[in-house]
C-alpha positions in Angstrom: 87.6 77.7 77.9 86.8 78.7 81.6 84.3 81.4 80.8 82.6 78.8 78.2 82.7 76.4 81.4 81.2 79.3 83.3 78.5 80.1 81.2 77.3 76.8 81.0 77.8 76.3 84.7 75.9 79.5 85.4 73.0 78.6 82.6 72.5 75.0 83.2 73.4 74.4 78.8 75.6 74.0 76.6 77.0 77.0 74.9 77.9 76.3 71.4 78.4 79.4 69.6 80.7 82.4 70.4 79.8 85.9 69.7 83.0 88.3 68.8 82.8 91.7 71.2 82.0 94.3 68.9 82.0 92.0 66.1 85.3 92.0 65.1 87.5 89.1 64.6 90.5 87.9 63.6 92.1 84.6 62.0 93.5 84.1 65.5 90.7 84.6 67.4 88.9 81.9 65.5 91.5 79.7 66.5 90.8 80.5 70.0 87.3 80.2 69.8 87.7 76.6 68.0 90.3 75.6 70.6 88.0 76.9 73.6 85.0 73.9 72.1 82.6 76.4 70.6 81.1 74.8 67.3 80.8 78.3 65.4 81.1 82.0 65.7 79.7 85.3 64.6 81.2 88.5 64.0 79.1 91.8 62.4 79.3 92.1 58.7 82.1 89.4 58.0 82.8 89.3 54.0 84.7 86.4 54.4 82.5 82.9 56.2 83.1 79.8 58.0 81.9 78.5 60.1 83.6 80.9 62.9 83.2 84.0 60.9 79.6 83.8 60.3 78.1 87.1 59.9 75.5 89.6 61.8 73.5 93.1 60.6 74.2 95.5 62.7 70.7 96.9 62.7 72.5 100.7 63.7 74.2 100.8 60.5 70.8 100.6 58.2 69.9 104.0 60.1 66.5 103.0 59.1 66.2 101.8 55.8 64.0 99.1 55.3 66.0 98.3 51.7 69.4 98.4 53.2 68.8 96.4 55.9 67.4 93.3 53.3 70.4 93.9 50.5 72.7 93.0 53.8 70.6 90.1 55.5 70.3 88.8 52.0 74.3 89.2 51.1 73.5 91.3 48.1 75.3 94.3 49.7 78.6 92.8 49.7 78.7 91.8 45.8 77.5 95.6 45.0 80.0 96.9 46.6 82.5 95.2 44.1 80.9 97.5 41.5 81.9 101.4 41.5 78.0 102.2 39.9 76.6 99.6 42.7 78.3 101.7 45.6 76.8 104.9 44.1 73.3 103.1 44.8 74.1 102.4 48.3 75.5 105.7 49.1 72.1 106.7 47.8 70.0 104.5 49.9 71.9 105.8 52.8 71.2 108.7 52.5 74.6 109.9 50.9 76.9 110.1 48.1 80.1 107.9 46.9 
């Protein structure tokens, strides 16, 4: 709760939303994100959302591909990767194989 204070103190506005380090989060550390007065959070690539574990691309893992980068902002990437023939096409787009 101090550094939120401090941030707003040192901005002049209200800070809302929290941004994990490194994206990563934990049921606990939503808690403590709630309990510190931020409204929501956001994490990189979360499969799971609420409101604090809303989700991020991390742009560095699309290694530049254009198609990859939309099947993620849309949320398509984490349905095909449910499906063993759907993670052979993403292995494929990144340049790879599954």
């Amino acid at each position: 709760m101090e550094s939120k204070s401090a941030l707003e103190a040192l901005t002049g506005s209200e800070i809302n939303v929290f941004c994990y380090p490194y994206g990563q989060s934990t049921p606990m550390l939503h808690d403590m994100v709630m309990q510190a007065g931020y409204s929501a959070a956001i994490g990189i690539e979360q499969e799971e959302h609420t409101l604090f574990n809303l989700s991020r691309v991390n742009s560095a893992r699309t290694k530049n591909s254009s198609l990859l980068w939309r099947l993620k902002v849309s949320g398509v990437y984490y349905r095909l990767l449910g499906n063993r023939a759907s993670r052979r096409l993403i292995g494929y787009v990144r340049g790879g194989s599954y």
